[in-house]
TORMI-109837 format. One record per residue (C-alpha): residue in three letters; residue number from 1; x, y, z. Coordinates in steps of 0.1 Angstrom, whole numbers, plus 5000, padded with zeros to 4 digits. Example, Ala and Ser with C-alpha at 12.3 -4.5 7.8 and 13.67 -1.06 7.14 Angstrom:
BEGIN
 code pos east north   up
  ALA   1 5123  4955 5078
  SER   2 5137  4989 5071
% end
This chain:
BEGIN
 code pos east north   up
  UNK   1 8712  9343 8043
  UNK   2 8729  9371 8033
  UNK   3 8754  9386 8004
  UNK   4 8765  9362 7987
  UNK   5 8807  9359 7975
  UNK   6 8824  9356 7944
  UNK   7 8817  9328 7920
  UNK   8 8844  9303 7917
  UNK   9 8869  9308 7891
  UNK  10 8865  9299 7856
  UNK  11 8828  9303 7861
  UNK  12 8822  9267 7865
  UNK  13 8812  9266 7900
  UNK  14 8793  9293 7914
  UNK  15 8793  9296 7954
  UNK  16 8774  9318 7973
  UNK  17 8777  9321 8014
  UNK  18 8752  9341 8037
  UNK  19 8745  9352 8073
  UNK  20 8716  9357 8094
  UNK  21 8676  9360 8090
  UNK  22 8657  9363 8055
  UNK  23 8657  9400 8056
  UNK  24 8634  9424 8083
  UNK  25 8603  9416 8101
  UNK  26 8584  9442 8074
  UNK  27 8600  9418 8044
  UNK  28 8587  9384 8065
  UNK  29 8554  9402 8069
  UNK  30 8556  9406 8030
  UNK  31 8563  9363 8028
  UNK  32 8531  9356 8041
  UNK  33 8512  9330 8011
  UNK  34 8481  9330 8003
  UNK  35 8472  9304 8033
  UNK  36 8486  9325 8057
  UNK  37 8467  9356 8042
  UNK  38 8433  9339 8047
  UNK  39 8441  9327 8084
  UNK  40 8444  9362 8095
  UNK  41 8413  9373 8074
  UNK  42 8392  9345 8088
  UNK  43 8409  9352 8123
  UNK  44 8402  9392 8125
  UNK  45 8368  9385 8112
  UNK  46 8360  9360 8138
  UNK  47 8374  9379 8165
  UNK  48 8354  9409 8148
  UNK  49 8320  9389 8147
  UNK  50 8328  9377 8184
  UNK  51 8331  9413 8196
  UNK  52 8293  9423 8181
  UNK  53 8281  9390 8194
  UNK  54 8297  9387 8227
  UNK  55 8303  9349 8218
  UNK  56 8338  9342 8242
  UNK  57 8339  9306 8219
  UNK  58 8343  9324 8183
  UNK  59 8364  9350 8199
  UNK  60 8391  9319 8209
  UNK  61 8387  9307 8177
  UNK  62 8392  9341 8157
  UNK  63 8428  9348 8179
  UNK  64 8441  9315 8168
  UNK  65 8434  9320 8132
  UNK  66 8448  9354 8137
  UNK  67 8479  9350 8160
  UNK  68 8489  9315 8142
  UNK  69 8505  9332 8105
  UNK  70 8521  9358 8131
  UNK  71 8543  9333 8151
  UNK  72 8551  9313 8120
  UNK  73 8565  9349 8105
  UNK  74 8580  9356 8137
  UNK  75 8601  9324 8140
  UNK  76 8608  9318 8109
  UNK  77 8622  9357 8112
  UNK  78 8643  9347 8145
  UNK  79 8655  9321 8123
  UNK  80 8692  9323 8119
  UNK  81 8706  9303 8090
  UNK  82 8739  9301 8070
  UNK  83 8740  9284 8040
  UNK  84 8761  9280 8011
  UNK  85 8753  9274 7974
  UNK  86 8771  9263 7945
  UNK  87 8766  9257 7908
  UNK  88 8788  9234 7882
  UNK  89 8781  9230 7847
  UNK  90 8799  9199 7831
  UNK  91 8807  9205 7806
  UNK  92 8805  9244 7802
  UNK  93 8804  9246 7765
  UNK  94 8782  9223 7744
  UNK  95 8770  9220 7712
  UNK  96 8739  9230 7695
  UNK  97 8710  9203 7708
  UNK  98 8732  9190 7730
  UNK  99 8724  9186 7767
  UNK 100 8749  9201 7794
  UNK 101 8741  9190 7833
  UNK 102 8741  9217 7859
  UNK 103 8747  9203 7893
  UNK 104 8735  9225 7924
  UNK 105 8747  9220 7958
  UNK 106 8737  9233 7992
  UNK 107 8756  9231 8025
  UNK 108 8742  9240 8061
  UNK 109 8772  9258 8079
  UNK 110 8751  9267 8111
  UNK 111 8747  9251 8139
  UNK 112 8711  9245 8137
  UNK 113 8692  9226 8111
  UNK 114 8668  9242 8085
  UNK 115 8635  9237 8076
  UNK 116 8616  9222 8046
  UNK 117 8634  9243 8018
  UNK 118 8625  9248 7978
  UNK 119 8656  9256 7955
  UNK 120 8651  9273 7924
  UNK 121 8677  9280 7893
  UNK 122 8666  9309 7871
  UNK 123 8672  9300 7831
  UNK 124 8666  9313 7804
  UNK 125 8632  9298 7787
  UNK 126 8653  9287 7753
  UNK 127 8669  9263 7777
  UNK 128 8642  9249 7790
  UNK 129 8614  9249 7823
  UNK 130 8627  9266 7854
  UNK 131 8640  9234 7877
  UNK 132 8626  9234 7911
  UNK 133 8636  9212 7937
  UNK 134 8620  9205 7973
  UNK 135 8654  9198 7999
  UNK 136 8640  9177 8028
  UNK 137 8655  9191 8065
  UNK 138 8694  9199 8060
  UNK 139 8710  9192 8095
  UNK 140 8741  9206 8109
  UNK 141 8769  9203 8085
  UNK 142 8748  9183 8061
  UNK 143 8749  9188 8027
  UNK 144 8720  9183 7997
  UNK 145 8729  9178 7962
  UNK 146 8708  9175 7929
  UNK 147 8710  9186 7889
  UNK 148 8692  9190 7862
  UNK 149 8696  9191 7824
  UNK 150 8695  9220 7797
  UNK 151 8695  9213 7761
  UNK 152 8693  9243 7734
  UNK 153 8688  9243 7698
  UNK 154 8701  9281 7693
  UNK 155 8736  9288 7698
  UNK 156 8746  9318 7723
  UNK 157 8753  9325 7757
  UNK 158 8733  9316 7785
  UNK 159 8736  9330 7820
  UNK 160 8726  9303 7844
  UNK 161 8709  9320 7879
  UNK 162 8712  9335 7900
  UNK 163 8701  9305 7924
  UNK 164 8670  9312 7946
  UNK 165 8663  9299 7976
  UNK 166 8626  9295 7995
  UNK 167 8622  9285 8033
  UNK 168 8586  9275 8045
  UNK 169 8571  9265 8084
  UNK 170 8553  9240 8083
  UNK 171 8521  9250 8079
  UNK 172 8524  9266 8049
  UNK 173 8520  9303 8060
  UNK 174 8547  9321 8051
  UNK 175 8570  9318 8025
  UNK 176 8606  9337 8025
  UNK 177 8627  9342 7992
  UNK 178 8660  9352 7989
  UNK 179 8684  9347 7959
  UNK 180 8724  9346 7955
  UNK 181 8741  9366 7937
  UNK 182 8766  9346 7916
  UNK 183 8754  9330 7882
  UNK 184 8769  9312 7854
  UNK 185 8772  9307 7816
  UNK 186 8764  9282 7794
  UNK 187 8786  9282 7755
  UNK 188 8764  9271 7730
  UNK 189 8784  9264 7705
  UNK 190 8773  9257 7667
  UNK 191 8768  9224 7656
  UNK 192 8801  9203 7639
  UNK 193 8805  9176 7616
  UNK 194 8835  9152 7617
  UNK 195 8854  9162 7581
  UNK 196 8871  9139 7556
  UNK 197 8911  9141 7555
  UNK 198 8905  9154 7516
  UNK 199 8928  9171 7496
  UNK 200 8916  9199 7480
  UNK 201 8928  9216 7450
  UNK 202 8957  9237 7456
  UNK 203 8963  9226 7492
  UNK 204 8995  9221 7506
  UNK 205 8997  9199 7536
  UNK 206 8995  9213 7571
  UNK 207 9027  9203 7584
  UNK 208 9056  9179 7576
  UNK 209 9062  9168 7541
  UNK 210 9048  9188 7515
  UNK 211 9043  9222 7538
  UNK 212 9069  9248 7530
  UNK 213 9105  9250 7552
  UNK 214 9121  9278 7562
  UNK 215 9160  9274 7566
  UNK 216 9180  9288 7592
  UNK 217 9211  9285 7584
  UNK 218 9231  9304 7560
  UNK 219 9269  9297 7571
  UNK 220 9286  9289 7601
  UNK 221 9289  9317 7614
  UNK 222 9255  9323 7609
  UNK 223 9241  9294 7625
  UNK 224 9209  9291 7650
  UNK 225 9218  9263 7680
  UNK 226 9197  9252 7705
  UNK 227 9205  9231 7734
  UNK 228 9205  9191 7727
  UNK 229 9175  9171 7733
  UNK 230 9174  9134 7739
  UNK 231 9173  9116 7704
  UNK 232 9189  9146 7683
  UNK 233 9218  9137 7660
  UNK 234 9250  9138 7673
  UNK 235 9266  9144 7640
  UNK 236 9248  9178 7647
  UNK 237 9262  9192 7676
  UNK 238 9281  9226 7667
  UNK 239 9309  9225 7695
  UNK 240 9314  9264 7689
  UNK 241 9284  9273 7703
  UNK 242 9289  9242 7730
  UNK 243 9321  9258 7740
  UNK 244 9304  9293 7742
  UNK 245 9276  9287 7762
  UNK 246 9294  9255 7785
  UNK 247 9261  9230 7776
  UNK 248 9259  9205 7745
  UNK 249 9244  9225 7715
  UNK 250 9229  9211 7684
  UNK 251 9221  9228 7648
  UNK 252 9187  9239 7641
  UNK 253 9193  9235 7603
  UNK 254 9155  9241 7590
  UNK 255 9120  9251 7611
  UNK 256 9090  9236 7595
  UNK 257 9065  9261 7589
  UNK 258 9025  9252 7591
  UNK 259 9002  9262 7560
  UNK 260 8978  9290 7568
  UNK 261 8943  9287 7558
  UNK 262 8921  9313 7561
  UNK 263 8874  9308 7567
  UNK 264 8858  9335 7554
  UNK 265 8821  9340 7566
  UNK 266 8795  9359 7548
  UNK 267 8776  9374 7574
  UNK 268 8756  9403 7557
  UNK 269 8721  9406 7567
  UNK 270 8711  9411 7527
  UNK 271 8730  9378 7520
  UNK 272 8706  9355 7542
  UNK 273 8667  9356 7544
  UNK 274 8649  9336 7571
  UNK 275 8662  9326 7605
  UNK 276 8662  9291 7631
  UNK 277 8683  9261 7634
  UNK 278 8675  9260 7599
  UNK 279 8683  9287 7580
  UNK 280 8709  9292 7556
  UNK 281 8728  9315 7577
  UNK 282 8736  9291 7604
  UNK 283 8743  9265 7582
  UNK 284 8770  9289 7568
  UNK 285 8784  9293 7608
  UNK 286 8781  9252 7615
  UNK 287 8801  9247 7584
  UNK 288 8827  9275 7592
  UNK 289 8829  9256 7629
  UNK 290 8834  9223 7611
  UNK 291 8858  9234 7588
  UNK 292 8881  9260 7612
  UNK 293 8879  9223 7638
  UNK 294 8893  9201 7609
  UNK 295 8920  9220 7596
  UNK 296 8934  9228 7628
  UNK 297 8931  9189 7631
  UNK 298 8953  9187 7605
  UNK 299 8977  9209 7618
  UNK 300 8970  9244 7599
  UNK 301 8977  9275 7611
  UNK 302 8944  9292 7610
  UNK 303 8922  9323 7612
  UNK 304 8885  9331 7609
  UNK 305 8876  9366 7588
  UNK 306 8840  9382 7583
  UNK 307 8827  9405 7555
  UNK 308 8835  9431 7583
  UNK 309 8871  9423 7580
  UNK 310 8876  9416 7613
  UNK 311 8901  9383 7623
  UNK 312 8901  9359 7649
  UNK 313 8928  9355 7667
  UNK 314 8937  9394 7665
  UNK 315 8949  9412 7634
  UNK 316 8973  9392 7614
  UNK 317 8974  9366 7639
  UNK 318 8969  9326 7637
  UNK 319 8969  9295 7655
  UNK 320 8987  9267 7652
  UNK 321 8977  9229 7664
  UNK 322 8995  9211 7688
  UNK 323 8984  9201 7725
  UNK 324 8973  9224 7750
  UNK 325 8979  9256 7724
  UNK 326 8954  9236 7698
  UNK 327 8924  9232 7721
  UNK 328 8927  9269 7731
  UNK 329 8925  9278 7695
  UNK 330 8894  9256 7689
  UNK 331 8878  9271 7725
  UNK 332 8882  9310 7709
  UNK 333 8873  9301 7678
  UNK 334 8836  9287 7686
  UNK 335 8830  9307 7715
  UNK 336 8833  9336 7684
  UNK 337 8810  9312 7662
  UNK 338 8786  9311 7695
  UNK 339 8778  9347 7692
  UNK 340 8786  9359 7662
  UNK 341 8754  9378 7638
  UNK 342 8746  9396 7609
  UNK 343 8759  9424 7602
  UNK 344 8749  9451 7583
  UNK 345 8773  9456 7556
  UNK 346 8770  9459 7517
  UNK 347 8795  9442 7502
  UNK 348 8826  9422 7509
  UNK 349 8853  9450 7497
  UNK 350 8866  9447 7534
  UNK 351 8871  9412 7537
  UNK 352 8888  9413 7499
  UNK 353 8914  9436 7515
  UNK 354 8918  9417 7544
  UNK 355 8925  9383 7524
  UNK 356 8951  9401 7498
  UNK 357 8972  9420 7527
  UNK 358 8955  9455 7530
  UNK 359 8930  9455 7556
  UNK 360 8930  9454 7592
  UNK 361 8930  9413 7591
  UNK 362 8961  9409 7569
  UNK 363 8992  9399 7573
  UNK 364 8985  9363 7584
  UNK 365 9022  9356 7584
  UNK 366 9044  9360 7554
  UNK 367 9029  9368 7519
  UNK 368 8994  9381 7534
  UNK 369 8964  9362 7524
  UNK 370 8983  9333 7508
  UNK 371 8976  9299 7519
  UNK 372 8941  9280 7516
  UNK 373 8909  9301 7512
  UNK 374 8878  9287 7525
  UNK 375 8843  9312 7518
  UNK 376 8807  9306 7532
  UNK 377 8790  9331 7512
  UNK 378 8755  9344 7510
  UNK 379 8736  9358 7480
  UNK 380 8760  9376 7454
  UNK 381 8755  9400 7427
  UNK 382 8778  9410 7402
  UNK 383 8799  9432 7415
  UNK 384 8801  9411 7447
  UNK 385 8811  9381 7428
  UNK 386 8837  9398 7410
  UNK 387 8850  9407 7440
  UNK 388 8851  9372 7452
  UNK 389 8867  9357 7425
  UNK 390 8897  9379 7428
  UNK 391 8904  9370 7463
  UNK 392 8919  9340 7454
  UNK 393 8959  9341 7450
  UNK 394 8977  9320 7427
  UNK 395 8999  9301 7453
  UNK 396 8973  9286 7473
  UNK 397 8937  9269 7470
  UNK 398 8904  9290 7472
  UNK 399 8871  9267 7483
  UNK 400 8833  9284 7482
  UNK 401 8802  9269 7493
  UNK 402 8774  9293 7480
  UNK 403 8741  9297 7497
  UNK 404 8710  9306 7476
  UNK 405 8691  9321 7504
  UNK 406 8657  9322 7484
  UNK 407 8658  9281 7481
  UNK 408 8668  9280 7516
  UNK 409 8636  9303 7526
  UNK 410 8612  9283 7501
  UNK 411 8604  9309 7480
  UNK 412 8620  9293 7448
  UNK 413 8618  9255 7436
  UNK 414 8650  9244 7419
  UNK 415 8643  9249 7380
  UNK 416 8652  9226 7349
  UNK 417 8687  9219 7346
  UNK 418 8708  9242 7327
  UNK 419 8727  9244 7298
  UNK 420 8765  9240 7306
  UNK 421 8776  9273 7291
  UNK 422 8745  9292 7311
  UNK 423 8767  9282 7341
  UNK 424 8788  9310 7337
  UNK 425 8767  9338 7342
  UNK 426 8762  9320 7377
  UNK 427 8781  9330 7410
  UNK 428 8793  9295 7411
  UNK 429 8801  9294 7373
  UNK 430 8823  9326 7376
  UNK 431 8842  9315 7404
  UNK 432 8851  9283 7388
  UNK 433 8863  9303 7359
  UNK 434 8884  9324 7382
  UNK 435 8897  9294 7396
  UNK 436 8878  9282 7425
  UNK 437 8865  9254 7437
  UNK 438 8831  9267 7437
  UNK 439 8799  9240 7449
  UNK 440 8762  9253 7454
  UNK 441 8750  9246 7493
  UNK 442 8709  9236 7483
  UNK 443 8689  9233 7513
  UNK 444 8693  9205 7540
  UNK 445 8725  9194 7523
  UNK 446 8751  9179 7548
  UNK 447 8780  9197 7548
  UNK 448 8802  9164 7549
  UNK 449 8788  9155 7518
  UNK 450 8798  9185 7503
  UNK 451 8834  9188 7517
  UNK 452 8838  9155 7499
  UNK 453 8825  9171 7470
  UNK 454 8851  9198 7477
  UNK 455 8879  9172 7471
  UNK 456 8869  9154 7441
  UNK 457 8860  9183 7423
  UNK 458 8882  9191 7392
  UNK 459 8904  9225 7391
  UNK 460 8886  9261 7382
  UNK 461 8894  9270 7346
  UNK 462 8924  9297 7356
  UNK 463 8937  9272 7384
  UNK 464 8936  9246 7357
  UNK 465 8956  9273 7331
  UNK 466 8980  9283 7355
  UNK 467 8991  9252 7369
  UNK 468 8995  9242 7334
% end
C-alpha cells in the first residue's frame, strides 16, 4: 500500500488506492509487537545459554524463537498488496447532538488475498472513541464494508481521518501500519427550532401580497417582454416585440420583489461570559440559525451581519428562497453559523453603519438597511444601547432578543419585579421606547417561546407614534 489519490469530489467519499509492500525491510523490522520482541529475546538468550552450556537441545529451541518473528517480518514484507479505501459521511452536515454515520469501505484489487486486517478511522476526541474494526481475510476482488456513528454537542468542523490501516501474521508478531492520505469533514451545524409563521410588528410579507412591486413598464415604447410561457395571458402578448424578435412575446407589466430582512449577531467577547452548549453565546448563534432558516422559509431575501460588520452572502448581497437557490442559501448560511466566534470588538458602531447604508455590509438592495431587523445582542451599556436603538428605520420592523450574560453565567438571581417606569433605564426598556420589539432571553428559555412572544408583543413607543 502505497500513496494514496485524491478524495472523491464534494468530500463525501474519500478513496485512497496503493501499491506494493508496507514500506522497507528496516520499517517491517520497526512492526515487530511486543510478542514478537520477546520471541527473539527469549530466542538469542537460549541460543546464548546453549553456546556456554553446550546443550544442542536449548540451542534448537533458542533458533526457533529467534528465526520465527524474522520470517513473519520477512513475508509479511514480500507481501504485495493493493487495496483501496473509501469514506462517506451521510449526511455531511448535521446538527448539534445529532449523529452523522461514516461508512468505510475496503476493496482488494490484487490478485492475492490479504491477511487478518485492523482498520482504524482517526477522529477527533469531541466526536467520540476512535472506531476500530477487525476485517476477517479479504479475497481477490472482495470487498469489506462497515460504519460507525459520531455525534457532537459543539458545533465546528471536524476532519474525519485520515484512515489507517494494520496487517498482522498470524502469530501476532509483527504488526505493519500504514495510513491514506485523504480525510473528510464533518459540518456541525448549530442547533434549530421549527419557528411560528408570526407576524411581527412592522413586517411586510416575504413575497406575494403585501411585499412591495416594482413596475416595469412606463409606456409602450418602454415596455419589458419576455417570451410566452404556457398559462400566461393572451390578452398580454405585445405583438411589436413578437414581430421583432419572430417568437410570441408577452408583457412583463410588474416584478414582485422579496422583503429583505437582515440577523444581526452580537458576537463580542465582552458581551458573553461563560462558554458550552449552554451558554448564552450559542444560544444567541442557535437562535440566529433558527431565525435566518424561517424567514427564508417564508421567502425573504436575507443576510446575516456581525458587530464586525461583515455580511453573509458578500457585501450588499442577499438570498432569496426558491428551490435549489434556497437550500444553497441555508447550506452558506449555517456552515458560517458552524464556525463563527467571538470577536474582539468594543462596540457595535460597525454593524450600525452596516444596517443604515454606510459600512462595508450595506446596500442590501434598494434603500440600505431597510426591511426587517432581527438583533441577538449581548450585554449593553449606554452608549451601546443608544446605538442600538437607532439602527432601526422607520419603514420596516426591528426585533431584539437581549441576553444578560451574568444570569446566564449564574452569578446573578433574577431580583424583585420592577416598577414599570424603572423599565426604561433598561436596555430592553430603551429600545422599546425607540421603537423595538425588544424581549429579555433569561436562561434556558426556548427560543420558540420567545419568537411567539415576538409576535404578540405590542408596538415600541416611537413605532406606536409614528404609525399613528
Amino acid at each position: 500500500m502505497g500513496a494514496g489519490a485524491p478524495r472523491g469530489a464534494g468530500g463525501q467519499d474519500g478513496a485512497d488506492r496503493g501499491a506494493g509492500g508496507f514500506g522497507g525491510l528496516r520499517a517491517s523490522l520497526s512492526g515487530l509487537t511486543t510478542r514478537g520482541r520477546s520471541f527473539l529475546a527469549a530466542g538469542v538468550a537460549a541460543a546464548l545459554c546453549a553456546y556456554v552450556l553446550g546443550q544442542g537441545e536449548l540451542l534448537r529451541v533458542g533458533l526457533l524463537l529467534a528465526v520465527l518473528p524474522l520470517i513473519c517480518v520477512y513475508a509479511l514484507h514480500r507481501t504485495r498488496h493493493r487495496v483501496t479505501g473509501s469514506r462517506r459521511l451521510t449526511p455531511g452536515r448535521v446538527g448539534a447532538g445529532a449523529e452523522a454515520r461514516v461508512h468505510l469501505r475496503m476493496d482488494n484489487v490484487s490478485r492475492m488475498p490479504t491477511g487478518l486486517l485492523m482498520l482504524q478511522d482517526r477522529v477527533p476526541y469531541v466526536l467520540g472513541p476512535r472506531p476500530r474494526f477487525v476485517l476477517d481475510r479479504v479475497e481477490p476482488g472482495g470487498r469489506r464494508e462497515v460504519s460507525y456513528r459520531v455525534r457532537s454537542d459543539l458545533r465546528g468542523r471536524y476532519p474525519l481521518g485520515p484512515l489507517q490501516l494494520r496487517l498482522t501474521d498470524p502469530f501476532g508478531l509483527v504488526e505493519l501500519t500504514r495510513s491514506f492520505s485523504t480525510y473528510d469533514t464533518l459540518t456541525v451545524v448549530p442547533r434549530t427550532e421549527a419557528l411560528a409563521p408570526v407576524r411581527l410588528a412592522g413586517e411586510s410579507s416575504g413575497y406575494g401580497d403585501g411585499s412591495r412591486r416594482s413596475l416595469a413598464l412606463a409606456g409602450d415604447d418602454d415596455v419589458i417582454p419576455r417570451g410566452y410561457r404556457r398559462g400566461d395571458d393572451l390578452r398580454r402578448v405585445h405583438w411589436r416585440s413578437t414581430a421583432r424578435y419572430g417568437e410570441l412575446m408577452v408583457r412583463r407589466e410588474e416584478q414582485p420583489q422579496r422583503s429583505r430582512a437582515t440577523v444581526l449577531l452580537d458576537t463580542r467577547r465582552l458581551a458573553y461570559e461563560g462558554a458550552g452548549p449552554d451558554s448564552a453565546f450559542e444560544w444567541a448563534v442557535s437562535g440566529a440559525a433558527s431565525t435566518l432558516l424561517h424567514l427564508l422559509e417564508q421567502g425573504f431575501s436575507v443576510r446575516l451581519l456581525t458587530d464586525t460588520g461583515d455580511c453573509v452572502p458578500g457585501e450588499g448581497g442577499g438570498f432569496t428562497s426558491g428551490g435549489q437557490e434556497s437550500a444553497e442559501a441555508a447550506g452558506l448560511l449555517m456552515d458560517t453559523l458552524a464556525v463563527i466566534g467571538h470577536s474582539d470588538g468594543a462596540g457595535l458602531s460597525r454593524a450600525y453603519d452596516a444596517v443604515r447604508g454606510g459600512g462595508p455590509g450595506g446596500g442590501f438592495g434598494a434603500g440600505g438597511g431597510d426591511g426587517l431587523l432581527v438583533a441577538f445582542l449581548g450585554d449593553l451599556d449606554d452608549a451601546q444601547t443608544e446605538l442600538v436603538a437607532r439602527m432601526r428605520r422607520r419603514s420596516g420592523g426591528a426585533v431584539a432578543f437581549v441576553l444578560d450574560s451574568a444570569a446566564w453565567s449564574g452569578r446573578t438571581a433574577p431580583g424583585p419585579a420592577r416598577p414599570a417606569g424603572a423599565a426604561g433605564a433598561e436596555p430592553v426598556g430603551r429600545l422599546r421606547d425607540a421603537g423595538w420589539t425588544a424581549l429579555a432571553a433569561p436562561p434556558g428559555v426556548a427560543f420558540g417561546e420567545l419568537w411567539r412572544q415576538a409576535g404578540n408583543a405590542p408596538l415600541g413607543a416611537a413605532a406606536a407614534g409614528g404609525r399613528g
